[in-house]
N, C-alpha and C positions, 0 to 999 in steps of 0.2 A: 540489539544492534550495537556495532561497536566502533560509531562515529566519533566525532568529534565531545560531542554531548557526552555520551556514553564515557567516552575518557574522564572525561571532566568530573562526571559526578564519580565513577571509581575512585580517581585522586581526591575530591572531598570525603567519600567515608574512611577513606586509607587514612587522611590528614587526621579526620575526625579520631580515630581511633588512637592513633601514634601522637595527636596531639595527649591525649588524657594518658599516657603509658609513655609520658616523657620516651588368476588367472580361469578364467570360466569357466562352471561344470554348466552339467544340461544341455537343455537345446539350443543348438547357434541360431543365426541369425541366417534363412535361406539365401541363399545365391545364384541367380537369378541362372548364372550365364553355366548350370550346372546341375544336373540329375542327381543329387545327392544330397544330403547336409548332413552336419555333424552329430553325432550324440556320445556323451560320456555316461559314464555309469556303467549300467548293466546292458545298455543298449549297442548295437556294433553302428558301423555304416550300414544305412538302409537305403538301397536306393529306389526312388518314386519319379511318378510323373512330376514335369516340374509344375505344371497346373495344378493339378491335386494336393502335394506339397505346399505349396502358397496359400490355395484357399483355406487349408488345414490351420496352417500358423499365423493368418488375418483373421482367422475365426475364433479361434482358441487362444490366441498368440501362445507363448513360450516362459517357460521357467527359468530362470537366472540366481545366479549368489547374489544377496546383497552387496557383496566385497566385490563384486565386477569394477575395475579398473578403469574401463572406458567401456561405453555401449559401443557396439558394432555402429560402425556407420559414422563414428563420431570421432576430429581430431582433436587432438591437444594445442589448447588454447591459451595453455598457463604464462604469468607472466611472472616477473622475479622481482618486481618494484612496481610500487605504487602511482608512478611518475608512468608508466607505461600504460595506463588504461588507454581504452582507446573501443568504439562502435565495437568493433570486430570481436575485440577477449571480454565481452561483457552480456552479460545475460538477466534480462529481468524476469523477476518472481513474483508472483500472486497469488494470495491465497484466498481463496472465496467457500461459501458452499454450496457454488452453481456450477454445472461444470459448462465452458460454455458449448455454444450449438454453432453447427456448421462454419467451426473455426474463428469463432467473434467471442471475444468477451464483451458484454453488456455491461454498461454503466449502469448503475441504482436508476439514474431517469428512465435509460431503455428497457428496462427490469421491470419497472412498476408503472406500463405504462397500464390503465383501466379502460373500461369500457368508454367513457367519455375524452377520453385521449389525457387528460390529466397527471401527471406523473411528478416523482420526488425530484428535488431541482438539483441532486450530487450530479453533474456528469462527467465525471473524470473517472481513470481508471488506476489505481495506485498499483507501485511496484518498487519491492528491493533489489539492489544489481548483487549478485553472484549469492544472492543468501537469501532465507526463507526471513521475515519481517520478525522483529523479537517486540516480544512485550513492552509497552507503555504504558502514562499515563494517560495515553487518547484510545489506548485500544488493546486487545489481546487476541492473536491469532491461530495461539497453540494448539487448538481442539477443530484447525478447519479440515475440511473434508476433501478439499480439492486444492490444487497448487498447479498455477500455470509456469511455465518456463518457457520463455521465448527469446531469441537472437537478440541482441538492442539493433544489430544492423541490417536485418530481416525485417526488424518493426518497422525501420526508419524507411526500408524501402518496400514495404507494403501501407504505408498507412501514410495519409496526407500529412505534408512534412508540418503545418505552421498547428497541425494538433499537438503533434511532441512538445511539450512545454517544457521538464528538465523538472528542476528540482534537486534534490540533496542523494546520496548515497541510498539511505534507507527508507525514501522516500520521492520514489523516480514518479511524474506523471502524467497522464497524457489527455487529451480533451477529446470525448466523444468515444463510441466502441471503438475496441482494439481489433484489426483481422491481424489472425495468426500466420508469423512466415511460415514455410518449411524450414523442418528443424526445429521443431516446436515440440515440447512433451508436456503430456499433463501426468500428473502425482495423482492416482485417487484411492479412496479407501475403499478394500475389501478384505473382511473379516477371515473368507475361504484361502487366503494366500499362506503356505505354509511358514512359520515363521522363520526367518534369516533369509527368503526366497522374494525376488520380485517375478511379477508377470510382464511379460511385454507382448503389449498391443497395437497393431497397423494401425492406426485411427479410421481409414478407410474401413474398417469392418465392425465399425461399431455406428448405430443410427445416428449419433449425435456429431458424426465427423464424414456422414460417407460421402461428400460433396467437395472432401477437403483433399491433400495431396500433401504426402512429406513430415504428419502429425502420427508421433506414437505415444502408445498412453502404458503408464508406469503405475502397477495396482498392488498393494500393498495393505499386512494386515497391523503394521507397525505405525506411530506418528506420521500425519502427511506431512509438517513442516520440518521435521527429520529426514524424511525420507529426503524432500526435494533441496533439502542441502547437501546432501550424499548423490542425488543428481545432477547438483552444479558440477560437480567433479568429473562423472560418470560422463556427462557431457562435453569435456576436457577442459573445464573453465579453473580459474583460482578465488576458492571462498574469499569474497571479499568481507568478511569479518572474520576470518582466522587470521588473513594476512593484518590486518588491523590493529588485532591484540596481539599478537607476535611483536610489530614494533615497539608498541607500549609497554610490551612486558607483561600484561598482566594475566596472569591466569586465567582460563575461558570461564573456572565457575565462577568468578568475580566480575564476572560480563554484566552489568545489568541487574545488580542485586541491589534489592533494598540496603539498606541501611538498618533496619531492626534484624532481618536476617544477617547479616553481615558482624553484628554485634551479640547474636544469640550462638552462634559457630564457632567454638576454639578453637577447631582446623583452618576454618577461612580467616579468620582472624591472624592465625600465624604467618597463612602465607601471605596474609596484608602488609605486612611488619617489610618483606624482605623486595616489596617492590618501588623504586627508585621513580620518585613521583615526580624528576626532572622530564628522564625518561618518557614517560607518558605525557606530557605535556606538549614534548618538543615531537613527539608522533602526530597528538593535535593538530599542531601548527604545521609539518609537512600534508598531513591528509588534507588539508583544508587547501593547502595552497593547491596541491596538485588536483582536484576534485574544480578548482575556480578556474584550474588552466583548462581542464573537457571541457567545463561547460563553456568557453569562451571559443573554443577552436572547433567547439559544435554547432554554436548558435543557438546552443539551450539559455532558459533562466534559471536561475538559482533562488529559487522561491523556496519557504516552507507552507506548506501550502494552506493553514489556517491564516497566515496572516499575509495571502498571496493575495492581489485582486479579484483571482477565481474563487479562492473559500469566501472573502470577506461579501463578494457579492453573492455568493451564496446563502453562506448563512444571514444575509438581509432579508430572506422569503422567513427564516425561521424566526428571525427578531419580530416581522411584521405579527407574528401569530402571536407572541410575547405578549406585544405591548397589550394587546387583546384580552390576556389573562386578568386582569384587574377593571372590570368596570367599562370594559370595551372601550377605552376614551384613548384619546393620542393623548393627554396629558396627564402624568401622575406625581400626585406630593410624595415628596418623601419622609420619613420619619427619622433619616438625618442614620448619616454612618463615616467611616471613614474619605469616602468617596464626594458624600455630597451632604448637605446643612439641613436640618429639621423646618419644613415649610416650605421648600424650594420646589419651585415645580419644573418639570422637564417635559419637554414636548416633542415627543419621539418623531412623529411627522416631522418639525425642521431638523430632531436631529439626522434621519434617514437621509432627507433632501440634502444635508451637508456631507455626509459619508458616500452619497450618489456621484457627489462632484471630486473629492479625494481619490475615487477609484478611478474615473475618467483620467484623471491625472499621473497615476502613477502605470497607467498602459501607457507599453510601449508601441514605438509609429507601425501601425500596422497590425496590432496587437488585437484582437476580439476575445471578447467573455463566451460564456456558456449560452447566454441567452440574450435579451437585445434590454437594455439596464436602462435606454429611455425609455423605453414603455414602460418600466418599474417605476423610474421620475412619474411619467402623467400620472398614473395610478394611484401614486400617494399623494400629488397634487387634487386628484378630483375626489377619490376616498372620503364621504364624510368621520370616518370608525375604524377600526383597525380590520372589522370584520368583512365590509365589507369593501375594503381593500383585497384581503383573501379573496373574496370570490373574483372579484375583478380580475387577481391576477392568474386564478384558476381558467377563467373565461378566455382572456389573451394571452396571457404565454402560454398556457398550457401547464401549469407548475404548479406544487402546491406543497405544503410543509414536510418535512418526513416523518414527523407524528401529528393527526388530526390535534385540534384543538380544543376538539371534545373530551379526548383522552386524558390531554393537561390536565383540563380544567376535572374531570372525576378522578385523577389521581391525586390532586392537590388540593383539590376543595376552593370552590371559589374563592369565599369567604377567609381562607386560609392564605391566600397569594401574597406578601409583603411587597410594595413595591420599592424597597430598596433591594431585597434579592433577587428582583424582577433587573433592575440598574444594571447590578453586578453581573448578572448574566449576559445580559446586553453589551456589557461594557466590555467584557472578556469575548465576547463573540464577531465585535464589529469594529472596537476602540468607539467610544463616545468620550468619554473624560480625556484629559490632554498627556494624560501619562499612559496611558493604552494604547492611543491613537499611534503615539512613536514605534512599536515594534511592527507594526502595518507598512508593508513594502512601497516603494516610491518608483 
């Protein structure tokens, strides 16, 4: 991703280093209003029933270049400044390895829901605008299987407005499943696509969209997070991380690289040398500004969404399983680290109960969570044990960690659990300590 962040930390390995070195073939797209369609190649005009013709290319769909300009059907969306975003020139991307059904992307809760209705408490649905999601250190999406593409202004007018929550450039998102506008495509892998060739698929002719209208599916035997950045285009959109790194200056292979890579590469290193680290700074500072004016003349938030009131309440169902780890007790000594004093004990019940009311606070009027956070309050008020706080909150909300606790505990060994690494987790997950608590939204 080649945000604000992303600049930032290029400008520190650049520092770091220069500090120490002082037109279409194939088949078209049918036409409704016409007994004919195109073919290139070896093929002439053929002409067919237009019935026949249709169900042919809903069934099979159609072979295409890679290097297609714009798909049929699709206008040019581009914009020439960053100051121009706007619902309309903006498209979010997703990358999963589900592809979804009857036009819905499923949150992780509606994914996992089981036989006793219990399910994992994610319910959001994450998305990049104009670009496929690049590598972190929260995640890696290189190898997914499926890539959604959808209108931002199709989402906003199919899907209940006060779900769109907003969030950052490379990390857009929204509460509860997503239904797909028209003008939606999905990116998915198939090995049988000849290479430098896409398929194009009606979605109506495939079982997992036939209920849908205006969905085509894009199959390819090449990267899907390649592919569907080569779809933003094809879509008429402008990569929102080329225009990004353009500003800045900086090279695309120096998008997002480590730092030991960066310093193991005498080519990348040269062209570190020659990039103007004002330049990318002062890119920074305009993305940021222009990124805070959408979301204000949207009525989005600008959350990041670990330290939004939706992650941090979230990840409360996974601390509850934590505290669990060590002895089943709400209270654990520590053995003393940077964080906190040798003997000190911490008693995660008041700390949850005070991180319950933080988050009440920092929603805005009108504002609702994922799920109902005073039933979370009684629960850990009546709880005698962390455990069976779990089941309680299995019982009533319906929710439950996204790794059992069984699993913790045989992959770490009971007996093995330190509770100051138990802290630290905790700490990074929810703010408990007073210097954590600060990057937690307000």
């Amino acid at each position: 991703m080649v945000g604000t962040e992303s600049i930032k930390q290029a400008s520190t390995n650049i520092r770091a280093y220069q500090g120490n070195n002082s037109s279409s073939k194939g088949l078209r797209y049918f036409n409704n209003s016409k007994d004919t369609v195109s073919f290139t190649g070896n093929m002439a005009q053929i002409p067919q029933k237009a019935g026949l013709l249709k169900f042919v290319e809903e069934a099979k769909g159609v072979l295409i270049e890679a290097t297609e300009k714009l798909l049929q059907g699709f206008k040019s969306k581009t914009i020439q400044s960053i100051h121009e975003i706007a619902p309309e020139n903006l498209v979010a991307v997703h990358l999963t390895d589900y592809m979804p059904v009857n036009g819905i992307i499923k949150t992780t809760r509606a994914a996992t829901k089981d036989a006793n209705g219990a399910s994992a408490y994610r319910n959001t649905v994450h998305f990049a605008l104009n670009h496929g999601v690049y590598e972190h250190q929260l995640g890696n999406w290189n190898d997914k299987k499926i890539a959604v593409l959808a209108p931002l202004d199709g989402i906003m007018r199919s899907n209940s407005r006060e779900n769109i929550i907003g969030g950052e450039i490379k990390d857009f998102f929204i509460k509860d499943s997503v239904k797909l506008p028209e003008g939606s495509i999905i990116v998915r892998h198939n090995p049988d696509i000849p290479n430098g060739k896409l398929k194009v698929i009606n979605g109506e002719a495939i079982d997992e969209f036939k209920n849908t209208k205006g969905i085509k599916v894009l199959e390819t035997s090449g990267n899907v997070r390649e592919t569907a950045n080569k779809a933003v285009e094809m879509m008429g959109y402008t990569r929102m991380d080329k225009m990004q790194q353009e500003m800045a200056g900086i090279p695309e292979e120096l998008i997002n690289i480590k730092q030991e890579d960066l310093f193991s590469n005498p080519e990348l290193l040269e062209k570190s040398m020659s990039i103007d680290i004002s330049k990318t700074m002062n890119a920074a500072e305009e993305i940021n500004k222009s990124w805070e004016s959408f979301v204000k003349a949207n009525g989005f938030k600008r959350y990041q969404h670990t330290t939004s009131p939706y992650g941090r309440s979230e990840a409360l169902i996974e601390g509850v399983k934590l505290a669990a780890l060590k002895g089943n007790s709400w209270e654990h000594e520590m053995a003393g680290s940077f964080l906190t004093k040798k003997g000190e004990k911490i008693n995660y019940r008041e700390e949850f109960l005070k991180i319950i009311q933080e988050i009440k606070q920092s929603l805005g009027k009108d504002e609702k969570l994922t799920y109902d956070i005073d039933k979370l309050e009684n629960i850990l008020k009546e709880a005698k044990d962390p455990q069976k706080a779990i089941q309680l909150i299995e019982e009533r909300l319906k929710l439950k960690p996204m790794i059992p606790i069984e699993k913790c505990l045989s992959a770490a060994g009971a007996d093995e659990v330190k509770t100051d690494d138990i802290y630290q987790l905790l700490d990074g997950l929810i703010g408990i300590s007073p210097i954590n608590k600060m990057q937690f939204s307000r």
